[in-house]
N, C-alpha and C positions, 0 to 999 in steps of 0.2 A: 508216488515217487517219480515216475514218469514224468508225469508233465510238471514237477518241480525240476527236473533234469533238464526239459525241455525249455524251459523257462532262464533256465541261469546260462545254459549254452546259447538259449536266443540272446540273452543281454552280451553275453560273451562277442557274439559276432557281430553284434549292431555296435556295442564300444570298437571292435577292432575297425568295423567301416566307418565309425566316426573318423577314426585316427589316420588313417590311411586318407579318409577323404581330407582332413584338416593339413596335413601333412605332405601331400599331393598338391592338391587342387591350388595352395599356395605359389608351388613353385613351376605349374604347368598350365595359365591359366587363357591360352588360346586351345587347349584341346580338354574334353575330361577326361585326362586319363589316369586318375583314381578309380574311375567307374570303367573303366576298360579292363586294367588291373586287376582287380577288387573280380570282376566278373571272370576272367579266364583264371585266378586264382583260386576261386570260388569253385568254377567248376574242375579243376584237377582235383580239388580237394573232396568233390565231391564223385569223383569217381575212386580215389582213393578210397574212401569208407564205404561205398557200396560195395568193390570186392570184398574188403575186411570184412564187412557184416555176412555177404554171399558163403565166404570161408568160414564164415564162424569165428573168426578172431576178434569179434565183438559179440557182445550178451546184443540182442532185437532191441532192448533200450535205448543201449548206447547208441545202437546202431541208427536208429530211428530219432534219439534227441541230437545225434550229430549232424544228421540228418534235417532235419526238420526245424532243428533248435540254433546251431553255429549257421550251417549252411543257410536257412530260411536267413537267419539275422544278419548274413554278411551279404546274401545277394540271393534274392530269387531267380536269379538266370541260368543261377548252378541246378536250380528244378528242371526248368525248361530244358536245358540241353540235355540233363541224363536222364528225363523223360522221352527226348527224344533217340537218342542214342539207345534206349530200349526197344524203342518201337521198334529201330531198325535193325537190332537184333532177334528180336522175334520173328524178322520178317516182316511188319507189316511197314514196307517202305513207305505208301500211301498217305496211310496215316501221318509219321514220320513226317513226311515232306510239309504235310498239311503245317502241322504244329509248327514247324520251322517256319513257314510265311505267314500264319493265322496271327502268330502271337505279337512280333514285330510291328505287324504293319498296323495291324488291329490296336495293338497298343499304341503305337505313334497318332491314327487316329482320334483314342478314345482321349488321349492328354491332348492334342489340336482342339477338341469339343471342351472338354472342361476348363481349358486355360484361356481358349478365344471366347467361350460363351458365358463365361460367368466376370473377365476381363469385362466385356459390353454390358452386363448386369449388373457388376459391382462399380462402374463408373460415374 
């Protein structure tokens, strides 16, 4: 039941960034700001449900395929940031700080390598 949960809330969040991105991206098309949007929406929403679930006012399923299932489907940024926003609740700023520059930069690299290097292979 879980990961069928997880499953229909993933599709749930990937139509809604479809929409948003088709619906956006039309009418904004020097900046993307569907994926800006879409990203700080994602992440309110995704601190929204981590208290609810922390409170109990969600079953660990919901809490977890809302989690994992909408949020993963609408934006994975909404991970990264309340991963991060934990860290630095715990304390461990360090950490925290890492994941905040690690992931950004790392990632802008890792899509530079796959789009420049397979751009000159598949030419």
């Amino acid at each position: 039941m879980n990961v069928l949960l997880i499953a229909i809330l993933g599709a749930a969040g990937v139509l809604t960034r479809y929409g948003a991105d088709t619906f956006l991206a039309a009418r904004f098309q020097n900046f993307p700001l569907a994926t800006l949007l879409v990203n700080i929406l994602g992440c309110l929403i995704a601190g929204i449900i981590a208290v609810a679930g922390n409170k109990s006012l969600l079953s660990p399923p919901v809490h977890v395929a809302m989690l994992v299932g909408f949020c993963g489907g609408f934006t994975t940024f909404s991970a990264y940031a309340l991963q991060s926003l934990v860290l630095f609740e715990k304390g461990n700023i360090s950490a925290a700080v890492i994941n905040l520059i690690l992931n950004p930069v790392l990632g802008f690299i890792a899509v530079a390598v796959g789009y420049f290097g397979s751009r000159s292979l598949l030419s």
